[in-house]
N, CA and C atoms as a LAMMPS dump frame, in Angstrom:
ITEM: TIMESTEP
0
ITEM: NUMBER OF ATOMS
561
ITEM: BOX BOUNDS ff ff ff
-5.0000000000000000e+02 5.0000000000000000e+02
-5.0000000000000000e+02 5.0000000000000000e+02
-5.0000000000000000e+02 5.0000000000000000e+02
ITEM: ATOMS id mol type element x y z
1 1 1 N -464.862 30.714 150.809
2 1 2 C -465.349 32.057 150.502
3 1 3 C -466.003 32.063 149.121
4 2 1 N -467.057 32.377 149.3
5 2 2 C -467.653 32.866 148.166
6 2 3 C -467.139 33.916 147.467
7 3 1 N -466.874 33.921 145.533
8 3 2 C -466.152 34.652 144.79
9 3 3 C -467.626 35.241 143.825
10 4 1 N -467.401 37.126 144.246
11 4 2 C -468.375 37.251 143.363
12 4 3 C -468.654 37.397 141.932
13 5 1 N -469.494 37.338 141.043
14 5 2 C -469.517 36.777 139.502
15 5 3 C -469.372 38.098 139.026
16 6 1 N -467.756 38.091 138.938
17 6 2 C -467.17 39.459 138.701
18 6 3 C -466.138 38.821 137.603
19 7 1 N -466.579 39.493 136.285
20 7 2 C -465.614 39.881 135.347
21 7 3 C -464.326 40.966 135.142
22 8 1 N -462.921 40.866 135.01
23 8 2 C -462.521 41.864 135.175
24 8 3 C -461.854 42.152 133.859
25 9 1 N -462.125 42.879 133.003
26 9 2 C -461.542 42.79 131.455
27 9 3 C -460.157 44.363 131.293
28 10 1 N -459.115 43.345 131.093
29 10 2 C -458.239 44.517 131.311
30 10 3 C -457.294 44.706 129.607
31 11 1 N -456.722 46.106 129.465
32 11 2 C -456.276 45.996 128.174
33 11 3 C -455.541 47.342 127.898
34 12 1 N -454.919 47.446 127.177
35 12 2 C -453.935 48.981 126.438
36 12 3 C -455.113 49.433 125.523
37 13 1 N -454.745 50.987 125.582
38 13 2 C -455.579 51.832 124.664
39 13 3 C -456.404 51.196 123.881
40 14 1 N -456.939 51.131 123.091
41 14 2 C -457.623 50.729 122.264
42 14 3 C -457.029 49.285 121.921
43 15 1 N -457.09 48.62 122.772
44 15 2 C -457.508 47.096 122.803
45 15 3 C -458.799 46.606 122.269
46 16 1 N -460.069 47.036 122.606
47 16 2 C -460.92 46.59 122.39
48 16 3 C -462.231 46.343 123.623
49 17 1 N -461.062 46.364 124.63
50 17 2 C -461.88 45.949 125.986
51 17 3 C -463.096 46.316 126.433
52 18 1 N -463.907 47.866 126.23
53 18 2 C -464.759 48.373 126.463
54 18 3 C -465.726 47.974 125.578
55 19 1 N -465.265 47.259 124.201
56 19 2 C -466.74 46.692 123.164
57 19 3 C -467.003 45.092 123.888
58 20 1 N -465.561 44.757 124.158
59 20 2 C -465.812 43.401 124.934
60 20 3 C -466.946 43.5 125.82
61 21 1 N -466.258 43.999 126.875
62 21 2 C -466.988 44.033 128.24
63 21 3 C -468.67 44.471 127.722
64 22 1 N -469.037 45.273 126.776
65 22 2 C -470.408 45.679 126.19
66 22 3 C -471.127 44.637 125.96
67 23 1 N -470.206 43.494 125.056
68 23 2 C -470.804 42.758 124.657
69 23 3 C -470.808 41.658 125.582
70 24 1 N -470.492 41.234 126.725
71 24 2 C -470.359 40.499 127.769
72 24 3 C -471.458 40.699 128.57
73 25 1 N -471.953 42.093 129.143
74 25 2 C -473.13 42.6 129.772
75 25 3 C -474.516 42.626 128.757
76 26 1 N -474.353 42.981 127.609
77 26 2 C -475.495 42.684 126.505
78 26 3 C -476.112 40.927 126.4
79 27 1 N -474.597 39.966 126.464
80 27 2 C -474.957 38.794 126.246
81 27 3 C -475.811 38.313 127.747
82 28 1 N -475.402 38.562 128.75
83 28 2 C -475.531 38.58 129.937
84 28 3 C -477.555 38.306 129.859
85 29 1 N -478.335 38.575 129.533
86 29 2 C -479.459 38.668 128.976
87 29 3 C -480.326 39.554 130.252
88 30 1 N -479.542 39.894 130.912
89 30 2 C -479.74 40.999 132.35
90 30 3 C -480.095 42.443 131.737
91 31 1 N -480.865 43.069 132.434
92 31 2 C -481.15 44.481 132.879
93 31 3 C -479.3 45.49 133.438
94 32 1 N -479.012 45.759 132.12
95 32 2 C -477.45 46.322 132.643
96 32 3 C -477.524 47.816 132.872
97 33 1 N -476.928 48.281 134.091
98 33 2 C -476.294 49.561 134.519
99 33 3 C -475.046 49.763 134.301
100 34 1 N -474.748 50.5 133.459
101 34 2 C -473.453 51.737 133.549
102 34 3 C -473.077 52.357 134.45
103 35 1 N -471.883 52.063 134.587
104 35 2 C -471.493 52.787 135.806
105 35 3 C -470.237 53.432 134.772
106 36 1 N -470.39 55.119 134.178
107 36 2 C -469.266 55.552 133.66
108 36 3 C -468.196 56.522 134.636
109 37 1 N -467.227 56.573 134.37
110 37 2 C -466.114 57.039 135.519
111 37 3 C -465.079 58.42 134.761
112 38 1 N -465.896 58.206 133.694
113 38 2 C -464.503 59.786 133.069
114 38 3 C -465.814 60.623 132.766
115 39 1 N -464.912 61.983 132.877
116 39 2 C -465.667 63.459 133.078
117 39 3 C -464.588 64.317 131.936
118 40 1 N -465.331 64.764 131.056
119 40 2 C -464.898 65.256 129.425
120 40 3 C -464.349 66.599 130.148
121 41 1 N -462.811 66.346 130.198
122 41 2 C -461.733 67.207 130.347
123 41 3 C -461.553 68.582 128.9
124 42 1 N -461.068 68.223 128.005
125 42 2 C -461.441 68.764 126.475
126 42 3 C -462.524 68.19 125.611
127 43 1 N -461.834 69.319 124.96
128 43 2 C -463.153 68.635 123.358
129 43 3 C -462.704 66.514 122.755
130 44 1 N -461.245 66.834 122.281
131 44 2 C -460.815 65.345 122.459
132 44 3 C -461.621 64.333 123.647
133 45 1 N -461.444 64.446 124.118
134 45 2 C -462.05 63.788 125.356
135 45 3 C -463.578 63.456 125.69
136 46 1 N -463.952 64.494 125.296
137 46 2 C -465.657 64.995 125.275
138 46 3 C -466.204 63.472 124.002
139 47 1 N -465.38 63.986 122.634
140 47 2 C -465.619 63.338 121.462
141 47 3 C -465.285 61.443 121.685
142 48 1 N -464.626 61.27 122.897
143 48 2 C -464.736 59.406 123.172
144 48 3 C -465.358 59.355 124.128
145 49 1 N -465.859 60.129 124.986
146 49 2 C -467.356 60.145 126.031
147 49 3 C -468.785 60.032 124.919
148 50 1 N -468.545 60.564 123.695
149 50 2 C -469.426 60.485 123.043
150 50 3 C -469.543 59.27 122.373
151 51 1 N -468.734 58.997 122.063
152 51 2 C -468.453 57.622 120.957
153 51 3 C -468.867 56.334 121.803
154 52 1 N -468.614 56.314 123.289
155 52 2 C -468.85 55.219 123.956
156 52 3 C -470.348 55.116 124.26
157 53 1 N -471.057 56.593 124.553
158 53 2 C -472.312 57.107 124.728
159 53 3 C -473.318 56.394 123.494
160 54 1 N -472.503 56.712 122.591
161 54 2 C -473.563 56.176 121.128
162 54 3 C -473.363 54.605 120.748
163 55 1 N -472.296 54.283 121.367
164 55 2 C -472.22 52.495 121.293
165 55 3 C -473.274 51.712 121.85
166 56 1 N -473.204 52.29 123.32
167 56 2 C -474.391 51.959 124.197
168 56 3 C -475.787 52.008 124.04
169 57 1 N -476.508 50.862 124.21
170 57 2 C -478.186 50.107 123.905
171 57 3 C -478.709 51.562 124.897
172 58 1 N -479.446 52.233 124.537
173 58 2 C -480.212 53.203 125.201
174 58 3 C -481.14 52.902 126.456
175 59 1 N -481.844 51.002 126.647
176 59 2 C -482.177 51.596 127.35
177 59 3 C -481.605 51.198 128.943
178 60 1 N -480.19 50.909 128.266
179 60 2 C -479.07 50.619 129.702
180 60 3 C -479 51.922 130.485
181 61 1 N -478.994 51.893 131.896
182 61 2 C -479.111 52.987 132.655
183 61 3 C -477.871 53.167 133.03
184 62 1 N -477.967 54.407 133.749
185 62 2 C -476.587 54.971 133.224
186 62 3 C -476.179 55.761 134.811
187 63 1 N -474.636 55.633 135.262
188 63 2 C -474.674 56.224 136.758
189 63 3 C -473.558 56.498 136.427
190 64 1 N -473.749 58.248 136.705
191 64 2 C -471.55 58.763 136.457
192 64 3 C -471.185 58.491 137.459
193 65 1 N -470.003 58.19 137.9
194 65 2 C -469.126 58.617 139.139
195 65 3 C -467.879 58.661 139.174
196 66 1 N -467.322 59.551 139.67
197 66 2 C -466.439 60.11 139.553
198 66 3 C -465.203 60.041 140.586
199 67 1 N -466.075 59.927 141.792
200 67 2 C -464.927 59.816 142.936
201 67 3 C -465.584 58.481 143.823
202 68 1 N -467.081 58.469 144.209
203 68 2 C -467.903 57.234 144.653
204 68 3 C -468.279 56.393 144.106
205 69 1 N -467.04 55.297 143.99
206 69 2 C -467.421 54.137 143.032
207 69 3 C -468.127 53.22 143.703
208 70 1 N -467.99 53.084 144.797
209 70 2 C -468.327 52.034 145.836
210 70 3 C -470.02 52.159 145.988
211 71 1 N -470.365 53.436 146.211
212 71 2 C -471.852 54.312 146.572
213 71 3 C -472.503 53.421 145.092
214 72 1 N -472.2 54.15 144.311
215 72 2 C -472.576 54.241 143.092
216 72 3 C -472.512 52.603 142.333
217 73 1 N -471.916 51.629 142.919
218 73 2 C -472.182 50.276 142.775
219 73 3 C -473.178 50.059 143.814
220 74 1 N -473.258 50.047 145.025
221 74 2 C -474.248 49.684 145.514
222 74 3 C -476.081 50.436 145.431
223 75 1 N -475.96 51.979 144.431
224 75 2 C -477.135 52.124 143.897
225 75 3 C -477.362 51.121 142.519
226 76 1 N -476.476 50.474 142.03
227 76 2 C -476.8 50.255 140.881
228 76 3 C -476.808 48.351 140.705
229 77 1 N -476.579 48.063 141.757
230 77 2 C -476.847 46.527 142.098
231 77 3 C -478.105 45.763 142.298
232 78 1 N -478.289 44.204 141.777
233 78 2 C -479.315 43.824 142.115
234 78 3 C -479.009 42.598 142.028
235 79 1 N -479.533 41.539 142.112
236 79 2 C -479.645 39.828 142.472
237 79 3 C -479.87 39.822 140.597
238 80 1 N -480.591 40.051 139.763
239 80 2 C -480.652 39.838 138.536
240 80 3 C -480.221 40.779 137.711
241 81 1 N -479.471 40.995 137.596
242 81 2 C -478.757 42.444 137.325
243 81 3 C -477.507 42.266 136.961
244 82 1 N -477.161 43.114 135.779
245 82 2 C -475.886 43.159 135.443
246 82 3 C -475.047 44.607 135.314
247 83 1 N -473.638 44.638 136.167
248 83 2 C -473.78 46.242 136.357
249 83 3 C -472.202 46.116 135.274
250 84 1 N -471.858 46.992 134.52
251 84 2 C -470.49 47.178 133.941
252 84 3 C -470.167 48.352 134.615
253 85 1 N -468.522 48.266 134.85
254 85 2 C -467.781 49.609 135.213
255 85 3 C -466.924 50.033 134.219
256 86 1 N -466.804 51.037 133.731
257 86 2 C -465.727 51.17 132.6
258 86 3 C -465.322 52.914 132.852
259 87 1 N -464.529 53.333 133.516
260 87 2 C -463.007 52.837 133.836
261 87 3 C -462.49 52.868 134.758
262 88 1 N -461.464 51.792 135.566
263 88 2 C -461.087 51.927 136.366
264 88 3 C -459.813 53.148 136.716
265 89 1 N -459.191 52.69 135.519
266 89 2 C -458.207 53.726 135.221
267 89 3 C -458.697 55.625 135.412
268 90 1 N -459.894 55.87 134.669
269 90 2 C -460.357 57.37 135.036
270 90 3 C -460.842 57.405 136.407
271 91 1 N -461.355 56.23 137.193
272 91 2 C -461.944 56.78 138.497
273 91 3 C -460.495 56.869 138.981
274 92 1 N -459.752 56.195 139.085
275 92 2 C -458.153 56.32 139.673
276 92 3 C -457.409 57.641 139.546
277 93 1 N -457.824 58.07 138.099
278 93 2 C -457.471 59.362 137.675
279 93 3 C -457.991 60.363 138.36
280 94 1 N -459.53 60.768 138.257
281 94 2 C -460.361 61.146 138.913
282 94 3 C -459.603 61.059 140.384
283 95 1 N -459.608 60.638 141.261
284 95 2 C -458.906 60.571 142.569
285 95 3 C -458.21 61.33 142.981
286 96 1 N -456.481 60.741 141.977
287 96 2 C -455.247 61.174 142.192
288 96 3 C -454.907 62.369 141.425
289 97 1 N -455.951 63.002 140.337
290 97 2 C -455.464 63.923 139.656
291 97 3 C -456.903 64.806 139.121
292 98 1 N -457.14 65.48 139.885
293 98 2 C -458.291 66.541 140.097
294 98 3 C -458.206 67.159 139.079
295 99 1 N -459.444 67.792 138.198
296 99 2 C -458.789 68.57 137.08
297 99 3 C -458.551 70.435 137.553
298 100 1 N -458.052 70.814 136.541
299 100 2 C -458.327 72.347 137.103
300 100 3 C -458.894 73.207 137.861
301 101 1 N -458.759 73.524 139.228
302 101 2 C -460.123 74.248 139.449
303 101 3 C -460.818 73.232 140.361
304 102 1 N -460.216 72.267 140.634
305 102 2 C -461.036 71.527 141.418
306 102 3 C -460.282 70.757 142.891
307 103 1 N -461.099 70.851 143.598
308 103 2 C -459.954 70.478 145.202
309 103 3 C -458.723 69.195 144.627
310 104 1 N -458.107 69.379 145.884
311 104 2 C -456.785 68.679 145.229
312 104 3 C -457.146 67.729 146.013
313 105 1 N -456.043 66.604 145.091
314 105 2 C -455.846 65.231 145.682
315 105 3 C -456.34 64.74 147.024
316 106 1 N -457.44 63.94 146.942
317 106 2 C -457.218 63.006 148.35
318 106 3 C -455.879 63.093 149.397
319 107 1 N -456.517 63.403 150.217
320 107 2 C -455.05 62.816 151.126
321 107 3 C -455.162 61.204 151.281
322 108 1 N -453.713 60.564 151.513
323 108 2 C -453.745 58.983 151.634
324 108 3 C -454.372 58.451 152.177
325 109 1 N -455.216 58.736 153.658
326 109 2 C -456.086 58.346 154.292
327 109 3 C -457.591 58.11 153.569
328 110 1 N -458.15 58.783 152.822
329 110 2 C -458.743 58.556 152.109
330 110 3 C -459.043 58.482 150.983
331 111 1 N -458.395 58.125 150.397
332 111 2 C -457.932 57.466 149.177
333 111 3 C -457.744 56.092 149.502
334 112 1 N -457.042 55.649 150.603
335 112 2 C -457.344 54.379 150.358
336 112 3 C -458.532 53.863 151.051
337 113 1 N -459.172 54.62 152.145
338 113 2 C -460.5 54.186 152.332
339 113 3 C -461.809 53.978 151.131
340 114 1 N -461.385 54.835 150.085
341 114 2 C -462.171 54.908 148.739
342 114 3 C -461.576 53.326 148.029
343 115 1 N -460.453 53.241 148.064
344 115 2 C -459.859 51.6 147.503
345 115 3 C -460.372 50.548 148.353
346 116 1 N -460.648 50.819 149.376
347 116 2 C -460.85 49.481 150.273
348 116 3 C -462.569 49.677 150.036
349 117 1 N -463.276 50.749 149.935
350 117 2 C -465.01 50.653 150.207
351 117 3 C -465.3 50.248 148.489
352 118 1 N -464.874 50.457 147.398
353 118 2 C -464.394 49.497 146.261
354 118 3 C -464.373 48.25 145.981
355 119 1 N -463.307 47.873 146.792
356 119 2 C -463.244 46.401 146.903
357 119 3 C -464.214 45.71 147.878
358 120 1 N -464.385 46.025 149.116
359 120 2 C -465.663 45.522 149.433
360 120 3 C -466.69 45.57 148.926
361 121 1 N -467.139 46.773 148.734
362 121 2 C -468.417 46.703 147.591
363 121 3 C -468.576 45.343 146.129
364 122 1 N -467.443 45.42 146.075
365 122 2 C -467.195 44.173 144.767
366 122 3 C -467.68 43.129 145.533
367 123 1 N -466.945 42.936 146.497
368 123 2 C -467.384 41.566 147.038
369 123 3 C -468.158 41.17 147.563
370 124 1 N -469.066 42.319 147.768
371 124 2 C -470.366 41.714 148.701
372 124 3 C -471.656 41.804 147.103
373 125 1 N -471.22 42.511 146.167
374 125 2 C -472.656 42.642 145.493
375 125 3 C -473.026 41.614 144.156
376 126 1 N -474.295 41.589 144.47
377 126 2 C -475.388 40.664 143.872
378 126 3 C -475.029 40.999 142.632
379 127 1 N -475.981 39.739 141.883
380 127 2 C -475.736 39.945 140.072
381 127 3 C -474.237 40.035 139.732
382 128 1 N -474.086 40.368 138.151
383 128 2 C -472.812 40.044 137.448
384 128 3 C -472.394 41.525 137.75
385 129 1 N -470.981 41.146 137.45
386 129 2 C -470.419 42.375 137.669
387 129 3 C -469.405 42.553 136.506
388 130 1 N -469.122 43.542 136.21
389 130 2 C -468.095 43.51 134.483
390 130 3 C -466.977 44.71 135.171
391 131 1 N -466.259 44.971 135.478
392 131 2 C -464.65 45.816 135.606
393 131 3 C -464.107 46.056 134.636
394 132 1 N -463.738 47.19 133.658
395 132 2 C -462.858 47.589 132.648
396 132 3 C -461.51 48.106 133.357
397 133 1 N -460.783 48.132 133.075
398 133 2 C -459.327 49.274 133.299
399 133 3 C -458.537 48.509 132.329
400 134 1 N -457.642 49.582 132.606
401 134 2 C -456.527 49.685 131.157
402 134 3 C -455.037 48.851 132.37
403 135 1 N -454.642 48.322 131.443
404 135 2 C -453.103 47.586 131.643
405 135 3 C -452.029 48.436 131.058
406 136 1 N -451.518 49.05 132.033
407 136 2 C -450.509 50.364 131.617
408 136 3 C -449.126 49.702 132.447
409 137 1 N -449.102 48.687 132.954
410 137 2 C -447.834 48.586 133.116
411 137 3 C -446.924 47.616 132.429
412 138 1 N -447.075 47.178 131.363
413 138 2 C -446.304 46.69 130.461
414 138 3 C -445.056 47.565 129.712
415 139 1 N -445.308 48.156 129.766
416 139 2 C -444.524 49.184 129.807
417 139 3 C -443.165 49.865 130.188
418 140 1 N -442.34 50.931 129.79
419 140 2 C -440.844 51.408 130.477
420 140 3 C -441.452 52.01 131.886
421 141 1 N -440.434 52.121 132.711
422 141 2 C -441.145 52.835 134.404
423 141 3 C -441.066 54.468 133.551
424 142 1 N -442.282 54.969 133.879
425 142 2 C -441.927 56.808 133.793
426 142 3 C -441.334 57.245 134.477
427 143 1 N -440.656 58.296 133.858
428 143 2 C -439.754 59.12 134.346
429 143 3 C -440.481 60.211 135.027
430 144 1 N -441.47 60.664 135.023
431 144 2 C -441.809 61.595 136.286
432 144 3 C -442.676 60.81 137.626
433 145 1 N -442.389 61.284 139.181
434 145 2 C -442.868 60.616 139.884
435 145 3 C -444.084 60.852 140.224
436 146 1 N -444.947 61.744 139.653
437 146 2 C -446.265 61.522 139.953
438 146 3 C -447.071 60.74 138.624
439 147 1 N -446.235 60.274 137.463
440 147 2 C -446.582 59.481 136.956
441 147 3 C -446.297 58.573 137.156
442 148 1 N -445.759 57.695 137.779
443 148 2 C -445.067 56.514 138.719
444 148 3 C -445.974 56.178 139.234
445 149 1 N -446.14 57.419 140.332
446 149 2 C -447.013 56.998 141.206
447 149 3 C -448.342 56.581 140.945
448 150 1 N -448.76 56.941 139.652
449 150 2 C -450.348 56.31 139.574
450 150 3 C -450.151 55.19 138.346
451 151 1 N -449.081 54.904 137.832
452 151 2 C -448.862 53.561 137.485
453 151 3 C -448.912 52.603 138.301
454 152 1 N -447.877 53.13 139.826
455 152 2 C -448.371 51.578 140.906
456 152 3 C -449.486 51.775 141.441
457 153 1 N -450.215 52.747 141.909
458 153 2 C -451.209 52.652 142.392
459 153 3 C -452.258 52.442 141.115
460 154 1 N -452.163 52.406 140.192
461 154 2 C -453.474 51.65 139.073
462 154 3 C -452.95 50.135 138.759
463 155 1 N -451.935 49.478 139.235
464 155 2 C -451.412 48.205 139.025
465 155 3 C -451.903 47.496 140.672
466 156 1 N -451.548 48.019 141.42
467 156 2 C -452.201 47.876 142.673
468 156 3 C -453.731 47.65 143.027
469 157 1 N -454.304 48.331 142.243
470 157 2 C -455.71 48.19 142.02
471 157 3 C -456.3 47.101 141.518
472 158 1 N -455.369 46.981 140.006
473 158 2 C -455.624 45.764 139.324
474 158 3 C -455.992 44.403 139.843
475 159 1 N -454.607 44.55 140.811
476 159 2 C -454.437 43.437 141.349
477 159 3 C -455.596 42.952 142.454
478 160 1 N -455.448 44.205 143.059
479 160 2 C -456.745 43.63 144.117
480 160 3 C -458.173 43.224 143.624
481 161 1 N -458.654 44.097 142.557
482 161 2 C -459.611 43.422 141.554
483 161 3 C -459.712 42.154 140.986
484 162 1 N -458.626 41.882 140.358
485 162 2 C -458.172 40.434 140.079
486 162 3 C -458.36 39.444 140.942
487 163 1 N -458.304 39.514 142.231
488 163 2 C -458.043 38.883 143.11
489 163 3 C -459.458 38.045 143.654
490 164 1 N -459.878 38.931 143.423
491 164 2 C -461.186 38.955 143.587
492 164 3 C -462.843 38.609 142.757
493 165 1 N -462.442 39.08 141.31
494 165 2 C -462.791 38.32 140.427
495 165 3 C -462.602 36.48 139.706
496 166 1 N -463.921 36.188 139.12
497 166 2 C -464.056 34.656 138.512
498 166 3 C -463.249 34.682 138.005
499 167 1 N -463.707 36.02 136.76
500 167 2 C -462.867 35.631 135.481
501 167 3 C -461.924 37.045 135.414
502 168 1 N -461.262 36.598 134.408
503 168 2 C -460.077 38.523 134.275
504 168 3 C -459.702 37.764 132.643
505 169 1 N -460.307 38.722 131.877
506 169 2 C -459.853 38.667 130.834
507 169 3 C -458.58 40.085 130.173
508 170 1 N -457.568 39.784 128.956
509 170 2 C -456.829 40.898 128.728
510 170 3 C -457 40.797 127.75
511 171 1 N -457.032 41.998 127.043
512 171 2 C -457.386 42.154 125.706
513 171 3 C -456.074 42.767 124.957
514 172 1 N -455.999 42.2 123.729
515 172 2 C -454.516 42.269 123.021
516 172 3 C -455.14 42.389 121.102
517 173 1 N -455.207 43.507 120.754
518 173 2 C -455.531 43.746 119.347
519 173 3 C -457.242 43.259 119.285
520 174 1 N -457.926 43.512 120.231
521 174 2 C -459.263 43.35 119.871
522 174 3 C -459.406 42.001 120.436
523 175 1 N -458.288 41.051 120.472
524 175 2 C -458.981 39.385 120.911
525 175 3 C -458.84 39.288 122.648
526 176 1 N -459.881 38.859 123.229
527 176 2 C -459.686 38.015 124.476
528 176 3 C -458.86 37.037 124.45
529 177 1 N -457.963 37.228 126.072
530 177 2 C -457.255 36.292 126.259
531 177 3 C -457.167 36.098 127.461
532 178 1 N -457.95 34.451 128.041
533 178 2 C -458.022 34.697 129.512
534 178 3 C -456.736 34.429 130.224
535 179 1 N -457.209 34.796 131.394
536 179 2 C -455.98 35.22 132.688
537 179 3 C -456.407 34.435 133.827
538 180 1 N -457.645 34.232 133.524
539 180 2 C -457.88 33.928 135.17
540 180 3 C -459.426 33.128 134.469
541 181 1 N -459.586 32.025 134.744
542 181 2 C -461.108 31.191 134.223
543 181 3 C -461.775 30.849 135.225
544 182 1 N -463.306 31.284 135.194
545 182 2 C -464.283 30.648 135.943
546 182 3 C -464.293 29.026 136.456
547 183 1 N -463.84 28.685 137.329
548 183 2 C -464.156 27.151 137.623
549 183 3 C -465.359 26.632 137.877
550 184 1 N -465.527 25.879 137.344
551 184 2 C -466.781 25.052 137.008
552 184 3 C -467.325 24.56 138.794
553 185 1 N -468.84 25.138 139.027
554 185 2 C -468.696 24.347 140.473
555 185 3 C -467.961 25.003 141.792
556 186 1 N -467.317 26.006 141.567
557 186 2 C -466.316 25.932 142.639
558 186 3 C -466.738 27.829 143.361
559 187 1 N -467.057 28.27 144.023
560 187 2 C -467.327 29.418 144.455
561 187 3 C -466.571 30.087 146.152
């Protein structure tokens, strides 16, 4: 089986991971698409949508999504092309936790059809591919169960990403540290 040239860079809060992965798709010497996944809940929130907004080379193109990650990778794919996703964790959020005012939760049936058209999409598409999410389960188990619940189901995710990716890097105080290495030759 062919493994597609999928980076998956995972890390705690402010690890670093999202300048990584920037600078991974910048080095990349590709035509890169954004694919961003969080939607500015408050002003806090608004103000690191911004900060990531102004990090970013302007004339990288740019695709929100929010609930169609899968869609929204396959508009933004190409054979020479480099697409970054950053975050896995907010599209997960996005999913399982609707904000105010807005239809509720997926039912399980589709929700995981959205996880599985995800992961296929990963695996069938052209050019590099870069994956951000956050590593939240290092961690004590939470004590409430709908925070539980999207700890395993964002560890669950991980995994299947991982699985699937060359490389999986984790980020720990700003430094890379691989997890998983590209083999030389081997696809």
């Amino acid at each position: 089986m062919t493994m597609p040239d999928l980076t998956f860079v995972l890390g705690g809060a402010r690890s670093g991971k999202s300048g990584y992965a920037e600078r991974l798709a910048a080095d990349s010497g590709l035509p890169v698409t954004y694919i961003a996944t969080a939607c500015g809940a408050d002003d806090e929130f608004a103000a690191r949508i911004a900060h990531h907004r102004a990090r970013r080379p302007a004339h990288w193109r740019l695709i929100e999504a929010q609930a169609d990650l899968a869609g929204a990778l396959g508009d933004a794919q190409g054979e020479a092309h480099c697409v970054l996703i950053d975050c896995l964790t907010l599209w997960l959020a996005n999913l399982l936790c609707p904000r105010e005012g807005e239809a509720h939760a997926l039912p399980l049936e589709a929700f995981a059809a959205r996880l599985d058209a995800f992961e296929a999409a990963l695996v069938r598409a052209p050019g590099k591919i870069i994956v951000v999410s956050n590593e939240i389960g290092l961690g004590v188990v939470p004590l409430g169960a709908v925070t539980r619940h999207y700890v395993d189901e964002l560890g669950r995710l991980n995994q299947r990403v991982a699985a699937v990716a060359r490389e999986v890097t984790l980020m720990v105080a700003g430094l890379p540290v691989a997890v998983k290495a590209a083999r030389q030759g081997h696809t």
